[in-house]
C-alpha positions as CSV (number, residue, x, y, z in Angstrom):
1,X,-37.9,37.0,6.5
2,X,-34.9,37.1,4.2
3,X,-36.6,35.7,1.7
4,X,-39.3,38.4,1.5
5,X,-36.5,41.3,1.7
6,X,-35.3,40.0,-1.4
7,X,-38.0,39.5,-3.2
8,X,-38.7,43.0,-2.4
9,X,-35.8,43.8,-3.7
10,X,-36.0,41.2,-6.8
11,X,-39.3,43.2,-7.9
12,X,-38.6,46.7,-7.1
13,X,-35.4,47.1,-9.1
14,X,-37.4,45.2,-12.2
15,X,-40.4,47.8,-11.9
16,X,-38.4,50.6,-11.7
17,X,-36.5,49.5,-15.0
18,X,-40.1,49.1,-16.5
19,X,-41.2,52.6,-15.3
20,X,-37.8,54.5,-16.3
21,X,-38.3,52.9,-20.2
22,X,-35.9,50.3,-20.8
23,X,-36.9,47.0,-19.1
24,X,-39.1,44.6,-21.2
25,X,-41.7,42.4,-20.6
26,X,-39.8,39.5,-19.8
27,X,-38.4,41.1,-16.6
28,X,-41.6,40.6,-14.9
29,X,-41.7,37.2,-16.3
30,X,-38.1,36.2,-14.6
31,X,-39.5,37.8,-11.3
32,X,-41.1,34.3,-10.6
33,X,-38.5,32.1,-12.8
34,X,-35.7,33.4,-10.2
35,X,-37.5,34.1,-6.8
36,X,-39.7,30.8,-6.5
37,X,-37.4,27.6,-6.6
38,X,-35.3,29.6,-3.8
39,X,-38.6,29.9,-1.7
40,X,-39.3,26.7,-2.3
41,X,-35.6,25.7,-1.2
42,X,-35.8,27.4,1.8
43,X,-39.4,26.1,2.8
44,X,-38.1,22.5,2.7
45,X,-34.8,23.5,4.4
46,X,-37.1,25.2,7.6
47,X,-39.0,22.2,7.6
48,X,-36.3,20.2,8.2
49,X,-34.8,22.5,10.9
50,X,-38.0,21.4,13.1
51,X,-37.8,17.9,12.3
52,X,-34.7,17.5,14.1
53,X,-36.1,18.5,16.7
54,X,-38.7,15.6,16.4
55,X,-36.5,12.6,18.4
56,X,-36.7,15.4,21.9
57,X,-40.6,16.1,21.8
58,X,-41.1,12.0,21.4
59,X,-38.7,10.8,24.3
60,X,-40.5,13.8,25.8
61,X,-43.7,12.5,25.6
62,X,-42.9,9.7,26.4
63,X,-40.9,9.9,29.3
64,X,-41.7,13.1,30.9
65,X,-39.0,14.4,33.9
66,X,-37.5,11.3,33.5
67,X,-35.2,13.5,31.2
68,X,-34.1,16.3,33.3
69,X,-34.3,13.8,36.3
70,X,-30.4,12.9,37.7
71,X,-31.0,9.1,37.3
72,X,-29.5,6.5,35.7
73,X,-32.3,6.9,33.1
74,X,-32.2,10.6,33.2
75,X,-28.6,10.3,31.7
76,X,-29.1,7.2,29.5
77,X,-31.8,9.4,27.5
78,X,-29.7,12.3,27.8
79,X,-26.5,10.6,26.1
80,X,-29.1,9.4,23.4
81,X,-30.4,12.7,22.9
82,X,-26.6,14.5,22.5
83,X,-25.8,12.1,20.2
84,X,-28.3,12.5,18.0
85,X,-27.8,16.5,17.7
86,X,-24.3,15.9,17.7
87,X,-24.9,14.0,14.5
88,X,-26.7,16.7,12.8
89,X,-24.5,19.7,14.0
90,X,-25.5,23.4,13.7
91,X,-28.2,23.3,11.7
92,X,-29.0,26.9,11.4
93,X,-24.9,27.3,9.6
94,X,-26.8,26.6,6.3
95,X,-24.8,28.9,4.2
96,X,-25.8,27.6,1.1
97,X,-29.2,28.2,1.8
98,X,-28.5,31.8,3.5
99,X,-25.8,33.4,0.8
100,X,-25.7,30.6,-2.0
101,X,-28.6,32.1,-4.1
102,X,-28.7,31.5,-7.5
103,X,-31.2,32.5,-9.5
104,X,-32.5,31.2,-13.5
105,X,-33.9,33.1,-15.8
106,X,-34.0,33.9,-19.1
107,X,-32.5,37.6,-18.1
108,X,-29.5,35.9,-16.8
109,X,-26.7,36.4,-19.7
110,X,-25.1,32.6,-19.8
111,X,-22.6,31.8,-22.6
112,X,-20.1,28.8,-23.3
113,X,-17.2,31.1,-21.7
114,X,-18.7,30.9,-18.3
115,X,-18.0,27.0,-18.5
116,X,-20.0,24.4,-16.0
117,X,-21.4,26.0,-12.7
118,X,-20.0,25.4,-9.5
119,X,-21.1,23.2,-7.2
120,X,-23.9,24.0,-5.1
121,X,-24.0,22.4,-0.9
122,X,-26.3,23.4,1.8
123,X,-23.8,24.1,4.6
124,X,-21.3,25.7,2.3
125,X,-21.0,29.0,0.4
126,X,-19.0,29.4,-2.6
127,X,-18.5,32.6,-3.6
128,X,-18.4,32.8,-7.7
129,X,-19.6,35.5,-10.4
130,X,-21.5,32.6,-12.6
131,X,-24.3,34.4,-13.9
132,X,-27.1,34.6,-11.4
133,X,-25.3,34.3,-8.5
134,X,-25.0,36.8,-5.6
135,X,-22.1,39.2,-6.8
136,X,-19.7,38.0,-3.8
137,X,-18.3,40.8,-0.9
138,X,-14.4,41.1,-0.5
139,X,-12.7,44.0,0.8
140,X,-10.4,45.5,-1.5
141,X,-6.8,45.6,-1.0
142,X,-6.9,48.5,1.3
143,X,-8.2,46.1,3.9
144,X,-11.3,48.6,4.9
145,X,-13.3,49.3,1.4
146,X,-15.8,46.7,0.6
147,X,-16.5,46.0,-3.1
148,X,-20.0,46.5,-2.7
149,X,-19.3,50.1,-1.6
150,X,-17.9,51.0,-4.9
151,X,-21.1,49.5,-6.8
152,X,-24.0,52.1,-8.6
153,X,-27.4,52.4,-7.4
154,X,-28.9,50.6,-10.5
155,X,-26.3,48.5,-12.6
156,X,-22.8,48.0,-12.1
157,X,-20.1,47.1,-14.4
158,X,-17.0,46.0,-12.4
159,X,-13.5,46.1,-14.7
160,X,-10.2,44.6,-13.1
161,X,-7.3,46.0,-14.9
162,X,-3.5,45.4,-14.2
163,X,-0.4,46.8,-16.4
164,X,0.0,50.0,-18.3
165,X,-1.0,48.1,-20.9
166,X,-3.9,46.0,-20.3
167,X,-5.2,49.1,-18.6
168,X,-5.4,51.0,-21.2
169,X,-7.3,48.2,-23.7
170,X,-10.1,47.4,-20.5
171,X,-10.6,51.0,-20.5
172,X,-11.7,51.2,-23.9
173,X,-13.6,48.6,-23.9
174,X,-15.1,49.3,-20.6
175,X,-16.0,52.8,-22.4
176,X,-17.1,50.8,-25.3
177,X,-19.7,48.8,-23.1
178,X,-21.0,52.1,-21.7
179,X,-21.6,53.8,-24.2
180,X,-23.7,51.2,-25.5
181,X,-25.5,51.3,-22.3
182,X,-25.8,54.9,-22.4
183,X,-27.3,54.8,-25.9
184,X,-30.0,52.3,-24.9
185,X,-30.9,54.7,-21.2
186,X,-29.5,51.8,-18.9
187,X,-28.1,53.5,-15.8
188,X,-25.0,51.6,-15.3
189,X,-22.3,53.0,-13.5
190,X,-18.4,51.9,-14.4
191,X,-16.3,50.5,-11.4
192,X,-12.9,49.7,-12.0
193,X,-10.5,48.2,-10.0
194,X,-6.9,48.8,-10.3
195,X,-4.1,45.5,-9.7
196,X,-7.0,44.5,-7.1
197,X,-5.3,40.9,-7.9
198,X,-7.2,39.2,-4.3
199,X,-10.3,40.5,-5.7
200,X,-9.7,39.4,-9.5
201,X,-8.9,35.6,-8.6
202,X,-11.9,35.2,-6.6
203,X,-14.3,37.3,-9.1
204,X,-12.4,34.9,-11.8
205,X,-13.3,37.5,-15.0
206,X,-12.1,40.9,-15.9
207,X,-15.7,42.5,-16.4
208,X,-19.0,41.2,-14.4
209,X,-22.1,43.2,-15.1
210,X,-23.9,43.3,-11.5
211,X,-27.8,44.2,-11.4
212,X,-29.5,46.4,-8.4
213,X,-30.1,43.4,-7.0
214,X,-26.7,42.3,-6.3
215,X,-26.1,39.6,-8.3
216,X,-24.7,39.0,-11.6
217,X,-26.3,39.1,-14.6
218,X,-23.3,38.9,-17.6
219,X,-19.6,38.2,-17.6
220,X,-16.6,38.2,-19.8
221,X,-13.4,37.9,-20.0
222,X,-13.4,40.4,-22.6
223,X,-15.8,43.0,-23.9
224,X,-17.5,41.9,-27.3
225,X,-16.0,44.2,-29.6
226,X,-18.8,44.7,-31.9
227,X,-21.7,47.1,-30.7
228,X,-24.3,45.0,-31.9
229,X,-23.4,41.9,-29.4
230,X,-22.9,44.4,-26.5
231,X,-26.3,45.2,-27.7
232,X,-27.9,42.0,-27.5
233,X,-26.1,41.7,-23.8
234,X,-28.0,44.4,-22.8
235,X,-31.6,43.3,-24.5
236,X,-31.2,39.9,-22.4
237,X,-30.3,41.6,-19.2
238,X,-32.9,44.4,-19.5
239,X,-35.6,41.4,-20.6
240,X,-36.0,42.6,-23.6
241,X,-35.1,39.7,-25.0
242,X,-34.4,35.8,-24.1
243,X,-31.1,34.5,-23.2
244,X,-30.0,32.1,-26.0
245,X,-30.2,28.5,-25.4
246,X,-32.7,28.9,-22.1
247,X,-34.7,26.5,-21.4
248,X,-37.7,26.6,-19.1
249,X,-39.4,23.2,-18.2
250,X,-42.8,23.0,-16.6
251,X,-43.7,23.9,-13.0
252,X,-44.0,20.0,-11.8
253,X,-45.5,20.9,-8.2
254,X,-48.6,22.5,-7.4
255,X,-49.6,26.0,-5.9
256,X,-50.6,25.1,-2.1
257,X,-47.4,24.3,-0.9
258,X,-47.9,24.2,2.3
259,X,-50.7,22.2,2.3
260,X,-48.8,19.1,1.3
261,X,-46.8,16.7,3.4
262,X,-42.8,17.1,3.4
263,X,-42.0,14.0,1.1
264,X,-44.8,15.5,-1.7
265,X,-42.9,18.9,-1.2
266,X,-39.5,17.5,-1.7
267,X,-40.5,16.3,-4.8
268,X,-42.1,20.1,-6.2
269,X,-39.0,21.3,-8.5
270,X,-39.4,24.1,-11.3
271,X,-36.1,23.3,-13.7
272,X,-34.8,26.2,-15.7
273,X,-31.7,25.4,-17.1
274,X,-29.3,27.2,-19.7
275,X,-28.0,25.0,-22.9
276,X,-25.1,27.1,-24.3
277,X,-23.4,24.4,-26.6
């Protein structure tokens, strides 16, 4: 079910850049680059989920009441069975799989600056703003605003300032970046955050370009000062162009995936990777 919400959302906000003017053709194209290998993810993570459950129905069926029954039996198989779901532990606190999305296309705006990408786990979220990852929620420092609350409806470009100083240069080029945006009909809407230092170290950059979507399709330390490379941002993000140094490697697994037995599945990858050196 989450899965199809956001893939609703995944291809709405890319058709309405495509009926508004300024998404190109590779939008659509991304659609499946991004959303598939995370359906796929959470396909073999659900399977899973019900094969723990595998060890009950046998001892089950094979030794009926004997399990509920207050026997020495009855509490022999009932040790066995704790046990073995005390081994696997909460298996529906998957929060890699639930918030951890992150998605690889040729839209998604990777350079060298962004450095390696964190590491991924399945029970653990870790809230970064490398590109394609889910922009992460904090509440800002008056303890009741939520980040998200300040976003646009379309595009966001979130700007953390500090001093008199550096305030007045993110501004400009925070300015800079929009008018560019405004030039080429991109709705993006300017958020800036004053000395919201909590929120800074965990967003790690000073300006994060978030889509409709949620998550994050550029970053920077700085804003590129010539037009022409704010520009070429833009023509990624908007898939108007292809992110330099993407790579896309051929779909490995076939189409009927749930027609195939679980070790066949856990072998179905599509690899799309970004080579920024």
């Amino acid at each position: 079910m989450n899965t199809g919400v956001e893939d609703a959302l995944g291809i709405s906000w890319r058709l309405s850049a495509l009926v508004k003017g300024y998404g190109g053709s590779h939008l659509l194209d991304s659609y499946e680059s991004e959303h598939r290998p995370i359906m796929i993810q959470r396909l073999e993570r659900c399977f899973e989920h019900v094969g723990v459950h595998g060890p009950y129905y046998e001892a089950y069926a094979k030794h009926g009441s004997t399990i509920t029954a207050d026997t020495p039996e009855g509490v022999e198989l009932r040790d066995q069975l704790k046990a073995h779901f005390d081994a696997i532990g909460p298996e529906v606190l998957d929060r890699g799989i639930e918030l951890d999305s992150r998605y690889k296309s040729s839209v998604i705006c990777l350079t060298p600056d962004d450095g390696p990408e964190p590491a991924w786990e399945v029970k653990k979220y870790t809230p970064s703003t490398y590109p394609g990852s889910r922009a992460p929620h904090i509440f800002l420092k008056d303890g009741k605003t939520s980040i998200f609350d300040r976003f646009g409806p379309e595009w966001s470009l979130v700007t953390f300032v500090g001093s008199c100083e550096i305030y007045r240069v993110a501004v400009e080029e925070a300015e800079i970046f929009m008018a560019v945006a405004d030039e080429m009909s991109i709705p993006v809407h300017n958020v800036t955050l004053v000395n919201e230092n909590h929120a800074r170290a965990i967003w790690g950059y000073n300006f994060v370009l978030v889509r409709a979507d949620g998550h994050v399709a550029w970053r920077g330390q700085y804003v590129p000062k010539a037009k022409d490379e704010i520009r070429g941002i833009l023509r990624v993000v908007t898939g108007w162009d292809v992110c330099k140094g993407y790579v896309q490697r051929a779909m490995l697994s076939k189409l009927e995936i749930l027609q195939q037995e679980y070790p066949e599945r856990k072998a179905m990858v599509v690899e799309e990777k970004f080579q920024t050196g």
